[in-house]
N, C-alpha and C positions, 0 to 999 in steps of 0.2 A: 236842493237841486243845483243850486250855484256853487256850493261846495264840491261836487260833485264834476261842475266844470272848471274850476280851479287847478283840481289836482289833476285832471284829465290833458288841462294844457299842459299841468308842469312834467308827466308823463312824457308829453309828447315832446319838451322841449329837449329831456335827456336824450329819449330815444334819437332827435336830430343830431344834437351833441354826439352821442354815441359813432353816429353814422359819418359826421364829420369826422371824429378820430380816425376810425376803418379809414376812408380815403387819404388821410394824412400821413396815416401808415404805408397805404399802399404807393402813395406820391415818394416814399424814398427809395422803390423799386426804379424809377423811369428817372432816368438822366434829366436832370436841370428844372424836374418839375417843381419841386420849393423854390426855384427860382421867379416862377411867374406870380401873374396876379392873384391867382388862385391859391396859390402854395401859399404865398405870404400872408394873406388873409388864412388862412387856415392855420399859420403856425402862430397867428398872433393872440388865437383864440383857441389852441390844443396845448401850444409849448408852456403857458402858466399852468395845466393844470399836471402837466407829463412831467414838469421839473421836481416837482417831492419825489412821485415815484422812481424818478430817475436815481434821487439821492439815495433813497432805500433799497432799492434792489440794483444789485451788480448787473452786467451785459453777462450772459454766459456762452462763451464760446463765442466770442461777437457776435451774439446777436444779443437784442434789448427785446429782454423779454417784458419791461414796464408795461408797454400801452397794454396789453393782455388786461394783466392786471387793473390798470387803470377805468379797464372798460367792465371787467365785473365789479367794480365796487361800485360802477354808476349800475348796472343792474342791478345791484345787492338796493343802491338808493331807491332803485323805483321798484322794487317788492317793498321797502320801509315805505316808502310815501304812501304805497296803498293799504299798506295794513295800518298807517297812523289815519286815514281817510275809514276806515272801518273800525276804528277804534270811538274816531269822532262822532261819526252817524250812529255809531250805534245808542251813544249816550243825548243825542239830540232827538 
């Protein structure tokens, strides 16, 4: 059962992370909003994980198609966390 609430928080942690990106993305639409408190606190914890993908994949047609990406590999992690979480209970 405790196993169970482990992977459930760490679930929940991406999902937040996830949701942080979206707004971080959307914060480059409005003028000056990376500029605030908010912004800054959100690039200081989006822009380490945006900067590989950044190097891998080109803008196309200026736009940065990264964070796309970046947000289905955290999806692709939390379908792995739950099938390694049913991997484990199952053998326990």
């Amino acid at each position: 059962m405790i196993l169970y609430q482990i992977f459930s928080v760490l679930s929940l942690l991406i999902s937040v992370y996830s949701w942080a990106l979206i707004i971080y993305i959307f914060m480059s639409w409005v003028p000056n909003a990376r500029e605030s408190s908010i912004g800054r606190f959100l690039a200081n914890i989006c822009e380490p994980y945006l900067e590989p993908f950044r190097k891998i994949i080109p803008p196309i047609a200026m736009l940065d198609i990264s964070p796309i990406v970046a947000i289905i590999v955290l999806r692709f992690a939390t379908g792995g966390l739950w099938g390694l979480y049913r991997m484990i209970a199952m053998y326990t």
